[in-house]
C-alpha positions in Angstrom: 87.6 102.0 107.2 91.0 100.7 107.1 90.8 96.8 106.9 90.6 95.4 103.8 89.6 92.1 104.0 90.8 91.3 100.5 94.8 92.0 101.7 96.0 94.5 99.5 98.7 96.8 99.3 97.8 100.1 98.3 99.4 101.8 95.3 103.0 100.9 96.8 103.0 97.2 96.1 100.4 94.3 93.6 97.9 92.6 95.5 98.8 91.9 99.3 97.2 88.2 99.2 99.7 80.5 107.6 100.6 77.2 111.7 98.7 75.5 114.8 100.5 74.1 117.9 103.8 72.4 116.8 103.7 68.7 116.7 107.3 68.8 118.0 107.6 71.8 121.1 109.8 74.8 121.0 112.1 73.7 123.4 112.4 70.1 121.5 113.3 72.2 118.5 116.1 73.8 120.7 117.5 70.8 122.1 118.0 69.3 118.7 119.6 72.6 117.3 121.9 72.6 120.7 122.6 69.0 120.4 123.7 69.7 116.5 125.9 72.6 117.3 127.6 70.4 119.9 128.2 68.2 116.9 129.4 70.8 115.1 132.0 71.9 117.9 133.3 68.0 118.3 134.3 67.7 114.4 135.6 70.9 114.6 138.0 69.7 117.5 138.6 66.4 115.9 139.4 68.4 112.5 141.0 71.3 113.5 143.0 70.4 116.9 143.3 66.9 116.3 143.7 65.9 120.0 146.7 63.9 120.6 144.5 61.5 123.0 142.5 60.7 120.0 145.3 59.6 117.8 146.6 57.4 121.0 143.6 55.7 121.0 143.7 51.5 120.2 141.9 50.2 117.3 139.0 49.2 119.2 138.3 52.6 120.8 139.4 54.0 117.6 136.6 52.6 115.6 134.1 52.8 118.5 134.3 57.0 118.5 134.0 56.8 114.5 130.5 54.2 115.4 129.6 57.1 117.7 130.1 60.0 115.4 128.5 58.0 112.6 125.5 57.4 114.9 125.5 60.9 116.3 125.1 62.0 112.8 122.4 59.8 111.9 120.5 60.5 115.0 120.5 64.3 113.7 119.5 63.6 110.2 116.5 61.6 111.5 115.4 64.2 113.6 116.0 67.1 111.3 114.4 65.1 108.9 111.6 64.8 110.5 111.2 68.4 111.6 111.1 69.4 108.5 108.3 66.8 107.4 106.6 68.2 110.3 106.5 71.9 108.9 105.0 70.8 105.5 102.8 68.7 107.0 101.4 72.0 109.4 101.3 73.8 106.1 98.8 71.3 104.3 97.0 70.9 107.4 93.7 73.0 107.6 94.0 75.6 110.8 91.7 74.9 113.2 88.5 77.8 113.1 89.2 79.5 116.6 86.8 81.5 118.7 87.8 85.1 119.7 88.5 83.9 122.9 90.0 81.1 121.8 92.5 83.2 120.0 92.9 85.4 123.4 93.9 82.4 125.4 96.5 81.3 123.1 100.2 81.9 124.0 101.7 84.9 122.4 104.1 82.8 120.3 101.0 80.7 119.5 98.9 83.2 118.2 102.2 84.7 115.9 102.2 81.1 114.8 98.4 81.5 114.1 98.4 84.1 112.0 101.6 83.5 110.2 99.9 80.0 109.2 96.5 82.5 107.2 99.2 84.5 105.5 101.2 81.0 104.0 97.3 80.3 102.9 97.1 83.7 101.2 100.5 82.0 99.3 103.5 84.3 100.9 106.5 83.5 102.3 106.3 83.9 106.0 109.1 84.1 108.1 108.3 84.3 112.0 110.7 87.0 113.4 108.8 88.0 117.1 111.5 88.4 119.4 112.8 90.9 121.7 114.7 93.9 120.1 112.9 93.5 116.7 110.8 96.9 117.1 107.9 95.1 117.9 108.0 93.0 114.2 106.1 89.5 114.4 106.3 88.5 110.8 108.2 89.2 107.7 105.9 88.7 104.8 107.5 88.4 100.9 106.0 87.4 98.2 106.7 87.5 94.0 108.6 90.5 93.2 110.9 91.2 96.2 108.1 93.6 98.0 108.3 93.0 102.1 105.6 94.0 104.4 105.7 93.7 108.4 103.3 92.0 110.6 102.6 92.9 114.0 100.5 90.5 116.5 98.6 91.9 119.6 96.7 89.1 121.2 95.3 91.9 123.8 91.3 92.9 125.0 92.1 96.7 125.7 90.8 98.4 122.4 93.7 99.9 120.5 94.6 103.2 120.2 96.5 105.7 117.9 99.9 105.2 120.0 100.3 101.4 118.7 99.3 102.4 115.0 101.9 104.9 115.3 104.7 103.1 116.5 103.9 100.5 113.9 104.1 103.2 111.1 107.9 104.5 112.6 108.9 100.6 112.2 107.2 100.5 109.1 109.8 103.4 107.8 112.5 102.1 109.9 112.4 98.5 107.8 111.9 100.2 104.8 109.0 97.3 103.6 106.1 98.3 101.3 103.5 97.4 103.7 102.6 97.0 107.9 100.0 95.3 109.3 98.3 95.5 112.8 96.6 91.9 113.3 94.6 91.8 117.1 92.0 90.2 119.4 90.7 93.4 120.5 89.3 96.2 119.3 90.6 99.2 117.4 89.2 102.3 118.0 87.7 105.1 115.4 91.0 107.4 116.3 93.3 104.7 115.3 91.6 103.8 112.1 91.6 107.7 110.9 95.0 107.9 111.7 96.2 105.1 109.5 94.1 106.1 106.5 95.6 106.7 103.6 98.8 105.1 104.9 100.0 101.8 103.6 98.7 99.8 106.8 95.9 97.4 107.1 94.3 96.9 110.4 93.2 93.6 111.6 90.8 93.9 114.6 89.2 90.7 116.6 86.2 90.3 114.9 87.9 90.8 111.7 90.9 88.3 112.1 87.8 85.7 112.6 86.0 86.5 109.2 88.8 86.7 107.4 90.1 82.8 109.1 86.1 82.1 108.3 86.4 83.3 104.1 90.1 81.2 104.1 87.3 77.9 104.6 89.6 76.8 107.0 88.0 73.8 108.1 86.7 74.1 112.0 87.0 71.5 114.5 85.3 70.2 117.3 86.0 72.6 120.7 88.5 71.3 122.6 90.6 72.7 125.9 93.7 74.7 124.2 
């Protein structure tokens, strides 16, 4: 068998020991960062081009765009503030205990977000990378001692097959990290696991990924519509 429900490396790295929904949405996190860089651009006008309207403007307009800026800027520390509060406080927080299917019907950002959040409870650093034109890399996992491994997410039901553990071995090489992982709702089948034996891969299959959330005594919660 290839998973190892402990989380080790093998022999490449020392022991190989994460978030749910956002209490502030994606696209809230977006307009705040766009709202900032528009900030950003303004002082960088007012500093570096120093419109000649602004230093027409009469004392009373004067001091009004300074009240604006000054406000602009608290506005943003508030709510950057707060973010931030936010992520600690989804760190601490114990992860709901999800159902396979529960897992399946989450979005695919979601479930990244998921799994990420039992790695940070395993202790490492977990930086959420899943984005087109990252060679299908979800996670970037680090922890003491420099040594990276790769995480891959497939929230699918089709049982996976030797293709997908090889392609995830390529961008293991390609990244140049110690270890890969293959964390999924479905299924993985006998020809997949032989293939990645002896490699420095761990495969997470459905069934598994629910144990492992189950040994984390992550506390469940009542079933609710997701």
């Amino acid at each position: 068998m290839v998973v190892r429900t402990e989380w080790r490396f093998r022999q490449q790295s020392p022991q190989f020991h994460s978030r749910p929904r956002p209490a502030v949405a994606w696209h809230s996190r977006w307009i705040i960062g766009l709202v900032t860089a528009v900030y950003v651009v303004w002082l960088l006008i007012r500093v570096v081009s120093q419109p000649v309207w602004l230093a027409e403007l009469s004392g009373v307009s004067a001091e009004f765009v300074r009240l604006v800026e000054i406000g602009w800027l608290a506005t943003l520390m508030v709510l950057w503030g707060v973010l931030w509060w936010q992520k600690r406080q989804e760190d601490i927080r114990p992860l709901p205990l999800l159902t396979l299917e529960q897992l399946y019907n989450l979005h695919p950002a979601e479930f990244e977000q998921y799994v990420a959040r039992l790695f940070r409870q395993k202790k490492y650093k977990v930086t959420v990378r899943g984005r087109s034109g990252d060679l299908g890399v979800d996670l970037v996992l680090m922890r003491q001692g420099g040594r990276r491994a790769i995480v891959q997410c497939k929230r699918y039901r089709n049982t996976i097959g030797p293709d997908i553990v090889r392609e995830l071995y390529g961008t293991l090489i390609h990244e140049g990290v110690a270890h890969a992982f293959l964390v999924t709702t479905a299924d993985i089948s006998d020809a997949a696991r032989a293939w990645a034996q002896g490699k420095p891969m761990t495969l997470i299959d459905g069934p598994t990924l629910v144990e492992i959330a189950r040994s984390l005594q992550i506390v469940p919660v009542a079933s609710k519509p997701l």
